[in-house]
C-alpha positions in Angstrom: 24.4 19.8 42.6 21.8 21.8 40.8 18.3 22.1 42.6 15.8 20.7 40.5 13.0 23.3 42.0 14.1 26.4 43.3 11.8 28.3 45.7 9.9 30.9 43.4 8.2 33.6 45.3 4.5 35.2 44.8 4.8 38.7 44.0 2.8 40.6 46.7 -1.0 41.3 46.4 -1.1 43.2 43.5 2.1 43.2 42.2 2.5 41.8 39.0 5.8 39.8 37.4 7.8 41.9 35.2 8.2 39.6 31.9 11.2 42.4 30.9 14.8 41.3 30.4 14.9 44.1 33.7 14.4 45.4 36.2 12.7 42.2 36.9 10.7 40.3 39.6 12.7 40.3 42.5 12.2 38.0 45.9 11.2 39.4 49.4 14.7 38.5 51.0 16.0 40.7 47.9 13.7 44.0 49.1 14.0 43.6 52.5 17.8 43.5 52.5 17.3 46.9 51.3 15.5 48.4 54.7 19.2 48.9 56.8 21.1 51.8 56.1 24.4 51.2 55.6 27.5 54.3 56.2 29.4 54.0 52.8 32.9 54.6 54.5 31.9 51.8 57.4 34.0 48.9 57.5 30.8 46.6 57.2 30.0 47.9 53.7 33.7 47.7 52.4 33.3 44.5 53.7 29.9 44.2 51.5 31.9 45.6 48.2 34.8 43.2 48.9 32.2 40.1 48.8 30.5 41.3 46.0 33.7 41.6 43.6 34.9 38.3 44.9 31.5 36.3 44.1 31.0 38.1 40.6 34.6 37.0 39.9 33.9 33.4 41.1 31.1 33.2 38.5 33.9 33.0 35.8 35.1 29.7 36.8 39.2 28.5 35.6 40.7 31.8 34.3 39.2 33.9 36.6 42.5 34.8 38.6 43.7 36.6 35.6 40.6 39.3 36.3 39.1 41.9 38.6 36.0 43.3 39.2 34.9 46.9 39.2 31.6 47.7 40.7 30.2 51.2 38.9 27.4 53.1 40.0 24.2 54.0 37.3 22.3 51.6 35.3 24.4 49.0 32.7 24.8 52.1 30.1 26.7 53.6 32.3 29.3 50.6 33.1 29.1 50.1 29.3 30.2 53.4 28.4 33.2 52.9 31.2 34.4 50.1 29.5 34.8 51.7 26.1 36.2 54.7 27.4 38.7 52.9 29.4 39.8 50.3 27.3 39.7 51.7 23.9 42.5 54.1 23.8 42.1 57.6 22.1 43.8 56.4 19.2 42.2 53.1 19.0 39.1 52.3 16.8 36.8 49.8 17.2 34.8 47.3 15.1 31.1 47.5 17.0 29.0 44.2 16.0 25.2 45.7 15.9 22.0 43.9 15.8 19.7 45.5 17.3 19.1 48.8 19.8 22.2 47.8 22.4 24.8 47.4 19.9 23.6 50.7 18.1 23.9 52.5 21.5 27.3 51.4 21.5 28.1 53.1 18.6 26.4 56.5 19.7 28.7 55.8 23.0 31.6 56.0 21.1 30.7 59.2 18.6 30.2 60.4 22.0 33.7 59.5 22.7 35.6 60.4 19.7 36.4 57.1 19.6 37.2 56.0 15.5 34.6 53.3 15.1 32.9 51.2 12.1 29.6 49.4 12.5 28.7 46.1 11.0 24.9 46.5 11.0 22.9 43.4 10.5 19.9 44.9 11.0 16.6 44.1 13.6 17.6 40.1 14.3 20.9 38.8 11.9 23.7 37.4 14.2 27.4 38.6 13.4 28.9 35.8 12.2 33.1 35.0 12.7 33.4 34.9 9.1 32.4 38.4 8.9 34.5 40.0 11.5 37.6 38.2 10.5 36.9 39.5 6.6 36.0 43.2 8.2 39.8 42.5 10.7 41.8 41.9 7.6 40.6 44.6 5.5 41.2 47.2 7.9 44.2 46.7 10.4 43.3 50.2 12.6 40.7 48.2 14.2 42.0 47.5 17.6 39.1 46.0 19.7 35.6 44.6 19.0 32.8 44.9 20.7 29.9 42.7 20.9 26.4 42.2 22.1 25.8 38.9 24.3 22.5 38.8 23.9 20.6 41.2 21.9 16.8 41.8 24.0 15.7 43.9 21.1 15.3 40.7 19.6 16.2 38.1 22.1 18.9 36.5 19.8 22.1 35.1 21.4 24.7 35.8 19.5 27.6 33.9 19.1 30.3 35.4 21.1 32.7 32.4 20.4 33.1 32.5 17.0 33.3 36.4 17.3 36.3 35.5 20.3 38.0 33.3 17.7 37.8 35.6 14.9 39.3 38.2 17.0 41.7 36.7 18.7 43.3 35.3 15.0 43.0 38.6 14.2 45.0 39.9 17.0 42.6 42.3 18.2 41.1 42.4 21.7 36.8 41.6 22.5 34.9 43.8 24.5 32.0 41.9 25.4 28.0 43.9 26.7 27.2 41.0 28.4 24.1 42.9 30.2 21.6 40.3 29.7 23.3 37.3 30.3 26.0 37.0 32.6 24.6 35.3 35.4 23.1 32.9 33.3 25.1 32.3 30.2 28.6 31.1 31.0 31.4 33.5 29.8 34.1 31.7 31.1 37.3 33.0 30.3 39.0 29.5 30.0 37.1 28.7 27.4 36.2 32.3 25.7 38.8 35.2 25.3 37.5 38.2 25.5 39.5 41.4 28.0 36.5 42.8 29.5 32.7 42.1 30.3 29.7 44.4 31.8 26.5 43.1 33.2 24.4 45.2 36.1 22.7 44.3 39.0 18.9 43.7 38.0 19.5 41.8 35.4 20.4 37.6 35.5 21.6 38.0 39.2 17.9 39.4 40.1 19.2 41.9 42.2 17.7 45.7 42.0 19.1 48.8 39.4 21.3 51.1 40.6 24.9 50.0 39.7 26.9 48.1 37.3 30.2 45.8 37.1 32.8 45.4 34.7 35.1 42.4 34.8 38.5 42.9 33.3 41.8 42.0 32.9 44.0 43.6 35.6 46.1 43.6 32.9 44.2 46.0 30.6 43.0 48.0 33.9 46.7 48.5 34.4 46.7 49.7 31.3 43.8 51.6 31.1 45.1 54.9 32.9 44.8 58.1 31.3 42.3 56.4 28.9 38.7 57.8 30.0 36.7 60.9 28.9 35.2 60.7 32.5 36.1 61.6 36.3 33.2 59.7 37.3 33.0 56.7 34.4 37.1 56.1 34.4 37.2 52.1 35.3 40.6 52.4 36.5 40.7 55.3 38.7 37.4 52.9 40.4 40.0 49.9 40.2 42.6 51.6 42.1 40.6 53.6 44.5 38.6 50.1 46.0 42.0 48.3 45.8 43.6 51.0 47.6 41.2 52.0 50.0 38.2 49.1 50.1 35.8 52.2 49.0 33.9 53.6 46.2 35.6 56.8 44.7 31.8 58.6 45.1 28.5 57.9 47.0 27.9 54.3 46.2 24.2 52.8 45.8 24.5 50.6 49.8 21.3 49.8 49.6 21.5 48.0 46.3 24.6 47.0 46.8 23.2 45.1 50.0 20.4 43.3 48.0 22.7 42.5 45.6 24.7 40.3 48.1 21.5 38.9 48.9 20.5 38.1 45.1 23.9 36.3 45.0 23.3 33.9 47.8 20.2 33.2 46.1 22.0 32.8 43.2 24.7 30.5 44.4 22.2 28.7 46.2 20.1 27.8 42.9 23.3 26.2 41.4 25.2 29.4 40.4 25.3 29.9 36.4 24.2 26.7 35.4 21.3 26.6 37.8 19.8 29.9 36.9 20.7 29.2 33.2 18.4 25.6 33.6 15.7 27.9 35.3 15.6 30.0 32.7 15.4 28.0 29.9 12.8 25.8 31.4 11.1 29.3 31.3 11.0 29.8 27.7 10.8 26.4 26.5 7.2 26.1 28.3 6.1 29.8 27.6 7.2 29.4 24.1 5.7 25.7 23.7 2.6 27.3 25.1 2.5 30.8 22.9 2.7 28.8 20.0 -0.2 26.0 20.4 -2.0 29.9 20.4 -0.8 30.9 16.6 1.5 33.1 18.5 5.0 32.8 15.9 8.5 33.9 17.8 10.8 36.1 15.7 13.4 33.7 16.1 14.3 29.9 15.2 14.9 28.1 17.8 18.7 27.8 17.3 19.1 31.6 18.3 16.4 31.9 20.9 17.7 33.1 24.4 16.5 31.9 27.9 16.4 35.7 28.5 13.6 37.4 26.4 11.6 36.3 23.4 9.9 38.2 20.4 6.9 37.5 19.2 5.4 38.6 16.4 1.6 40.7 16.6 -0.8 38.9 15.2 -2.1 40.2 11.8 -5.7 40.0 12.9 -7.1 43.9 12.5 -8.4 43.4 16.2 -5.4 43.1 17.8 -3.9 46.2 19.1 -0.7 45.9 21.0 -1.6 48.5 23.6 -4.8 46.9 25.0 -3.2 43.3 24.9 -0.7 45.3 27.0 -3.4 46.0 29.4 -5.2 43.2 29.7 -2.3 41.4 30.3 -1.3 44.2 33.6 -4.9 43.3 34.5 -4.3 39.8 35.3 -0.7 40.3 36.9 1.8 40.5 33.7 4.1 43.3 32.5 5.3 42.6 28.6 7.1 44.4 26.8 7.2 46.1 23.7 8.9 45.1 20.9 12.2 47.3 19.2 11.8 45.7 15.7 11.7 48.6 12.7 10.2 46.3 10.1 7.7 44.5 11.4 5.2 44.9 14.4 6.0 42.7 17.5 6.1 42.1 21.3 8.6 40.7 23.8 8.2 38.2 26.9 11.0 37.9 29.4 11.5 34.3 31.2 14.1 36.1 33.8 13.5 36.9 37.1 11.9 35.3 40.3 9.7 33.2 37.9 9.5 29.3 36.9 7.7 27.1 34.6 4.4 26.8 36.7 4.2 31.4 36.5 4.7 30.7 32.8 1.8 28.5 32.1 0.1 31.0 33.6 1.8 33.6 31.2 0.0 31.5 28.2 -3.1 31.3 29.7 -3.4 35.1 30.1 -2.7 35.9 26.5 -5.4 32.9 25.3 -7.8 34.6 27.7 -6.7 38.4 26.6 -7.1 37.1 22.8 -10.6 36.0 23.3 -11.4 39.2 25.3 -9.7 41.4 22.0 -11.7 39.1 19.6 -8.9 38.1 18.0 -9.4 34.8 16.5 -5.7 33.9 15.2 -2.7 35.0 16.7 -0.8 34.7 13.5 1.0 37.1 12.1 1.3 39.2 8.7 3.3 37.2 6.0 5.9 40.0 5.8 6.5 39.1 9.5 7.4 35.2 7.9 9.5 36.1 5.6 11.5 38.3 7.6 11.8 35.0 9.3 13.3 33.3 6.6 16.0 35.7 6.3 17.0 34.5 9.4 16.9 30.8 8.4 18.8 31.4 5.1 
């Protein structure tokens, strides 16, 4: 059964909650895990790495025998740019579904590569739709994997991976899915989703700390995968054999994160696992949004394609707003935003992740009415342009 009202930590005197879609607010248990050193080749921490593959892989529900786990240190680009490299062979190309910062990153991954590559740009906030890839698929039949952004946090959309699946899969291509922001959160279960490999990292929807990724495959395509990668240190499957083989990391993994991590699972699992921290979540934006609005504050986003992860809002058109002192009054009374990634219109983004429930984000709202009044600013409305960008989406 889910808990209705997970224990939610104060961040220490003078520590404020990170609103960012990560690193995020993390609990004490989570940080103090980290104060034991831990010998990488012990047979406590292969131990540690065995439990942390097996619970990731337990978050994908029916399905999830047909998959395997492959911890990778460096922050999420890094396991990202593992799972293009190893998946994508050097005579493959890939169809790369961008709206927003993360999707274009995986294109410059793959010039990076020499990977052959097309990009379906919808711009700052559009969703890819199904129709779209499967008229893309059929007009060029090189294309042998797509790759798609779970949730987009330059925006906050949540795009919609299953039509993408379905479109792919007709298509008989393979999905390749950057599921940074949400996995942990958002279910991706492969039972009911068909995709051949995920990445998420550790301070993201788990609320552990940065310092390593994962990437959840198909042993299938790991087996597959061998000779595939650009990298000594980045090739997924040499990782995949090495811990199968020996219970190790091929180079000096991250222990102490790697031991908070386990931690930030418990907590996870304890919470209600996916679902739980998904409910959480969206409790989370539902009452900061609610809130942010009754101000004049407008999201980017209708509701339909709003994430529990991170939300955009746009900056009010009053001339006495200025982003950066918002920003700082905001720090002042215990809040870290975050800036916003759009190109055509000014804006700002809120997180709802992290060690953080409804009751913190009440107090969210009330720190941006009282950093309004302090600014001067009268209406937190935004510039007309910033509306009708809106109504693209709508359309």
């Amino acid at each position: 059964m889910t808990p209705s009202n997970p224990k939610i930590e104060q961040p220490r005197l003078g520590e404020p909650y990170l609103l960012t879609p990560g690193p995020l607010t993390t609990s004490y248990a989570v940080k103090e895990a980290m104060l034991k050193d831990w010998g990488s080749w012990d047979d406590d921490f292969r131990a540690m790495t065995q439990e942390v593959r097996t619970s990731l892989l337990a978050l994908l529900g029916e399905g999830a025998d047909d998959f395997d786990c492959v911890p990778m240190q460096g922050s999420g680009s890094f396991s990202v740019e593992a799972m293009l490299a190893s998946f994508i062979p050097r005579d493959g190309k890939a169809l790369v579904l961008a709206n927003g910062a993360y999707g274009q990153r995986s294109a410059k991954t793959l010039e990076y590569l020499d990977r052959a590559h097309v990009v379906l740009d919808k711009g700052d906030y559009l969703p890819p739709r199904g129709d779209e890839v499967a008229r893309i698929l059929a007009d060029d039949p090189d294309i042998t994997h797509v790759v798609a952004i779970h949730c987009e946090t330059s925006s906050g959309i949540l795009n919609p991976v299953e039509e993408i699946s379905e479109a792919t899969y007709a298509a008989g291509r393979k999905l390749l899915i950057d599921s940074m922001s949400a996995f942990g959160a958002i279910e991706l279960k492969p039972s009911e989703l068909r995709y051949e490999a995920m990445v998420s990292s550790a301070n993201k929807c788990i609320e552990g700390v940065p310092g390593f990724g994962f990437i959840v495959a198909r042993k299938s395509e790991l087996e597959a995968a061998e000779g595939n990668s650009h990298s000594l240190s980045l090739d997924a499957h040499a990782q995949w054999a090495h811990m199968n083989k020996t219970g190790q990391w091929r180079f000096t993994p991250p222990t102490h994160v790697v031991a908070a991590f386990l931690e930030a699972l418990r907590a996870h699992s304890a919470e209600g696992g996916v679902p739980g921290r998904g409910e959480r979540y969206t409790r989370n934006r539902n009452v900061m949004v609610a809130g942010m609005r009754e101000l004049g504050f407008e999201t980017l986003l209708d509701n339909r394609w709003l994430s529990p992860i991170i939300v955009t809002f746009f900056c009010p058109a009053d001339e006495k707003f200025v982003f950066d002192q918002f920003y700082t009054l905001m720090k002042s009374k215990g809040f870290i935003i975050y800036p916003g990634k759009l190109t055509v219109v000014d804006s700002f983004r809120v997180g709802c992740i992290g060690q953080m429930d409804e009751h913190v984000m009440r107090k969210v709202v009330t720190a941006a009415k009282e950093s309004l009044e302090e600014m001067g600013v009268t209406s937190a409305a935004p510039p007309l342009r910033a509306l009708e960008e809106r109504a693209k989406l709508a359309a």
